[in-house]
C-alpha positions in Angstrom: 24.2 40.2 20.4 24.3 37.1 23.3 21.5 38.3 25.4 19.9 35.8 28.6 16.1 36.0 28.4 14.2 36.2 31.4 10.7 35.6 30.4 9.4 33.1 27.8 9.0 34.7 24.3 7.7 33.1 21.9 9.6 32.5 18.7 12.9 33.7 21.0 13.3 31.1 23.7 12.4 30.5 27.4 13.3 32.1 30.3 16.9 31.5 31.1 17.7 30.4 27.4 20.6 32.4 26.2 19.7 33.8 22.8 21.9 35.7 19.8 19.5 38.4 18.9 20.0 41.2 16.4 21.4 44.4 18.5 18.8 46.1 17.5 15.9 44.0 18.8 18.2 44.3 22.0 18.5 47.3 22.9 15.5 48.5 21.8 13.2 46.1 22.7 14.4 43.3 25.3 16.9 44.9 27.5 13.8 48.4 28.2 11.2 45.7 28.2 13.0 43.8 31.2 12.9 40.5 29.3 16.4 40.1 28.7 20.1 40.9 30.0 23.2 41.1 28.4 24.9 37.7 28.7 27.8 38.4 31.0 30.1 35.8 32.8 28.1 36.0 36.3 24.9 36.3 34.0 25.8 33.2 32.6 25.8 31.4 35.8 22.5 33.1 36.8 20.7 31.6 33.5 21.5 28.2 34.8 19.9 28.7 37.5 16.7 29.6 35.9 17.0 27.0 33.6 17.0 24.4 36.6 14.2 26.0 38.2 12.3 26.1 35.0 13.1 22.0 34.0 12.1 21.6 37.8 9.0 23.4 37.8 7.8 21.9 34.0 8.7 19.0 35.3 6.3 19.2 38.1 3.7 20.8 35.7 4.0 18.1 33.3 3.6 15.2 36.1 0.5 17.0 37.6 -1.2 17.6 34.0 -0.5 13.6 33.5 -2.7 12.4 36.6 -5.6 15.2 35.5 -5.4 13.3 32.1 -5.7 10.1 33.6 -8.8 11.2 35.8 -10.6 12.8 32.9 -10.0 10.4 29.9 -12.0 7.9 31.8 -14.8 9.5 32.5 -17.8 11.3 30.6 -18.9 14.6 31.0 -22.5 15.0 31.0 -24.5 18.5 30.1 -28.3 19.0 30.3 -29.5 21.1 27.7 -32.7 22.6 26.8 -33.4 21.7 23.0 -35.9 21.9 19.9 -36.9 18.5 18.5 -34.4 17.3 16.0 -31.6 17.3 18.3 -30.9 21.2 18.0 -29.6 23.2 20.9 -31.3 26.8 22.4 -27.9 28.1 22.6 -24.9 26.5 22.4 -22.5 24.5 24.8 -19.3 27.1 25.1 -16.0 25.7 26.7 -17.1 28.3 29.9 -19.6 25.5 29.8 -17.6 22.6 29.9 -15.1 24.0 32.3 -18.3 24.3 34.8 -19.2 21.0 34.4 -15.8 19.3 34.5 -15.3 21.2 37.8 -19.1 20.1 39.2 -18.8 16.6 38.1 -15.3 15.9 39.0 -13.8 18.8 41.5 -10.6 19.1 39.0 -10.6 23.1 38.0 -9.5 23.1 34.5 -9.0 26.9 32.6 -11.5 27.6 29.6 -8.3 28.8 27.7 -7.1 25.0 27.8 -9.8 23.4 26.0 -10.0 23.7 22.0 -13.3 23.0 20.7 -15.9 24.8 18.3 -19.2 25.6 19.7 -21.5 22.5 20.8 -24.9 23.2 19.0 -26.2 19.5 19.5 -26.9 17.0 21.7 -25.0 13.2 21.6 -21.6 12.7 22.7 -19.0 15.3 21.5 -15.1 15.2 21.7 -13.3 17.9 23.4 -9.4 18.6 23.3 -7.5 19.2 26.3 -4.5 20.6 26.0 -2.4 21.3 30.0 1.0 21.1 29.3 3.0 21.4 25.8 3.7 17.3 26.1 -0.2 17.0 27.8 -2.8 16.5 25.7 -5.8 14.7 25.5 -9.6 14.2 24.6 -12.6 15.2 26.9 -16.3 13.3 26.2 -19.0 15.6 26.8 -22.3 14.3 26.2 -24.9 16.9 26.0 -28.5 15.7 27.1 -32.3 17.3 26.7 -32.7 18.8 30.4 
């Protein structure tokens, strides 16, 4: 069954993608869920639309995660943290953490959810992932210092 989704699913499609799905997974699922429609003639027409506004709107996402890359891959993100005296942290440095920081030390407000690191347990210089946009991604240098 042709069906216009109109919400991004993932495995499925994006929003305004028109999808063959099993009529089962249809009817029972998309269509009561609200996030598809049956792909009609003036449905068809209407999934363009959405898939203009979407490429617009990525677009714009895409361009705006590029120039937060560019700010942040150049600088270094500095943590004070208290510490035993090998090196070993009271705690650890979470990405809640990091987020903070970036934010203090910058004034760019970047999500927790968007940064992909384990737990920061030690001081020296430690390499964060940042991911903003699927085609986005880059590395964050947090340096975490005895406060």
């Amino acid at each position: 069954m042709k069906v216009i989704l109109r919400s991004d699913l993932d495995g499925i499609g994006k929003r305004g993608d028109i999808v063959e799905v099993a009529a089962g997974h249809a009817r029972n699922y998309l269509l009561p869920k609200g996030f598809a429609m049956p792909a009609s003639d003036g449905a068809m027409a209407q999934a363009k639309s959405m898939r203009r506004a979407r490429d617009l709107r990525d677009a714009a996402d895409r361009e705006s995660a590029q120039t937060v890359a560019s700010a942040l891959v150049a600088k270094t993100i500095t943590i004070p943290m208290k510490s035993g005296t090998e090196g070993k942290l009271y705690g650890s440095v979470t990405l809640q953490d990091i987020a903070h920081a970036i934010e203090t030390q910058t004034s760019i407000v970047i999500d927790r959810k968007k940064l992909h690191s384990e737990p920061i347990k030690t001081l020296g210089t430690h390499t964060v992932t940042a991911k903003l946009h699927n085609d986005v991604q880059f590395p964050v240098t947090v340096d975490v210092v005895k406060a």
